[in-house]
ZAMARGU-4260 file (C-alpha; in steps of 0.2 Angstrom, whole numbers, plus 5000, padded with zeros to 4 digits):
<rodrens>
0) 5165/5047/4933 | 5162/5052/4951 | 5146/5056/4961 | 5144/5075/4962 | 5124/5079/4965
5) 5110/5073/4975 | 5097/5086/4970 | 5077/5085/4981 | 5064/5092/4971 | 5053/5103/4985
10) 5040/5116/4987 | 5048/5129/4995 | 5070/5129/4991 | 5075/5142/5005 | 5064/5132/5018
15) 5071/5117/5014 | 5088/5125/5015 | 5085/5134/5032 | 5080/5118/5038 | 5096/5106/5034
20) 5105/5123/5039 | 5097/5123/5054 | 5092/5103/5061 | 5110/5094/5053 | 5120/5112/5054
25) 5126/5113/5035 | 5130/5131/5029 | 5122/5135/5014 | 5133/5138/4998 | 5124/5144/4984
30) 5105/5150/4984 | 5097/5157/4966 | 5080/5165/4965 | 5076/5154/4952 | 5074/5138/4962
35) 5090/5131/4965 | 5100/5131/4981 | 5116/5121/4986 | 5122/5116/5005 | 5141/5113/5012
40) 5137/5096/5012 | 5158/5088/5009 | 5161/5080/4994 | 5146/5077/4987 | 5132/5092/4985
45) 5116/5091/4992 | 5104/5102/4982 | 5087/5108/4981 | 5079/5115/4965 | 5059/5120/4966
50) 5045/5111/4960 | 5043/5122/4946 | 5061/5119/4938 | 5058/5100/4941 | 5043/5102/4929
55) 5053/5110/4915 | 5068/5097/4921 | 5054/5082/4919 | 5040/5087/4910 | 5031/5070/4911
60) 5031/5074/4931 | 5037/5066/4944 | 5032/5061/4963 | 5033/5076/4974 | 5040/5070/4992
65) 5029/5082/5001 | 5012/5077/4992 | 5016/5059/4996 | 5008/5055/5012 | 5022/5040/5012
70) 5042/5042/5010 | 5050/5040/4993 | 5058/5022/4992 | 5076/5034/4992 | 5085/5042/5009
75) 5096/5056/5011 | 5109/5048/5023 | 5118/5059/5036 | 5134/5052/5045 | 5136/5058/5062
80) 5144/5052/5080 | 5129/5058/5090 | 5116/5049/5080 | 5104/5050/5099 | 5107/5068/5099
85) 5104/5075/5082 | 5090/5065/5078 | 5080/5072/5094 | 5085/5091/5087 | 5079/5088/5071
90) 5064/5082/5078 | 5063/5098/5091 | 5066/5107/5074 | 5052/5101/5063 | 5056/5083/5057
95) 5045/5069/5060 | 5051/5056/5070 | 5050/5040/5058 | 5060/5027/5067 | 5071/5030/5085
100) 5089/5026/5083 | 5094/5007/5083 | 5109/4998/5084 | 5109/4987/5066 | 5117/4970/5065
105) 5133/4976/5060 | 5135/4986/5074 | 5129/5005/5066 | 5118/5016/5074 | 5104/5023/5062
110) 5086/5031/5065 | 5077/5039/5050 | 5067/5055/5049 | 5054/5065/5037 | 5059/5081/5035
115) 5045/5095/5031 | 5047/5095/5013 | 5045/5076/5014 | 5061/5069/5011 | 5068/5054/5021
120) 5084/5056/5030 | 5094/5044/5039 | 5106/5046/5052 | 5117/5036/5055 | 5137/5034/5063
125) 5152/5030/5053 | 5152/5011/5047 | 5169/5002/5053 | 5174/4989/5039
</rodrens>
C-alpha cells in the first residue's frame, strides 16, 4: 500500500488548478472536462474533481470547503525553503492570509492559508529529524 491521491472536492476544477499553478508553481498534469484535473505535485498527486462528481462519488453529500465560512479540520501541506516568501505571493494571488509564518517548537517554520475554493493549506520548511 502506498499513499497515491489527495483529491479536493471544488466548485470550479480549472480555477482551482490555475491557482496552485500559479500561487505554489505546480504544472498541471492532467485536466478532463468532466471535473477532474491532476497537478505535478512529486510523489503524491494533488487532485481536484468538481462538486458534481463528488455528488455521484458521495451521494449522501459532503462538506463543501468553499460554502464553509470555516476551514475543514484537514490541510493540504506544502514544503518549501522560503515559507516568508511564498506565503506573501499566495496571498498577492488570492489566498487568505489565515495565520503569518511562525517558528513552531521544534524549530519548523509554517503559516497556513485559505485558498479561494476554501481549502487550507500549509506552508511549511522541510522538518530535520
Amino acid at each position: 500500500m502506498k499513499f497515491g491521491y489527495t483529491i479536493l472536492y471544488v466548485a470550479d476544477v480549472q480555477s482551482s488548478l490555475a491557482f496552485f499553478e500559479k500561487a505554489f508553481g505546480f504544472k498541471i498534469r492532467f485536466y478532463h472536462e468532466s471535473g477532474y484535473g491532476e497537478l505535478e505535485s512529486g510523489d503524491t498527486t494533488l487532485a481536484f474533481a468538481s462538486h458534481e462528481l463528488g455528488a455521484l462519488n458521495l451521494p449522501e453529500g459532503y462538506i463543501a470547503a468553499d460554502l464553509s465560512t470555516q476551514p475543514l479540520g484537514m490541510e493540504v501541506a506544502l514544503i518549501t525553503e522560503i515559507v516568508s516568501k511564498m506565503h506573501d505571493h499566495a496571498v498577492s494571488v488570492g489566498a487568505e492570509s489565515i495565520k503569518e509564518p511562525m517558528v513552531k517548537p521544534w524549530g519548523q517554520t509554517v503559516s497556513y492559508l485559505r485558498c479561494p475554493d476554501g481549502m487550507l493549506v500549509e506552508l511549511c520548511s522541510p522538518l530535520s529529524v
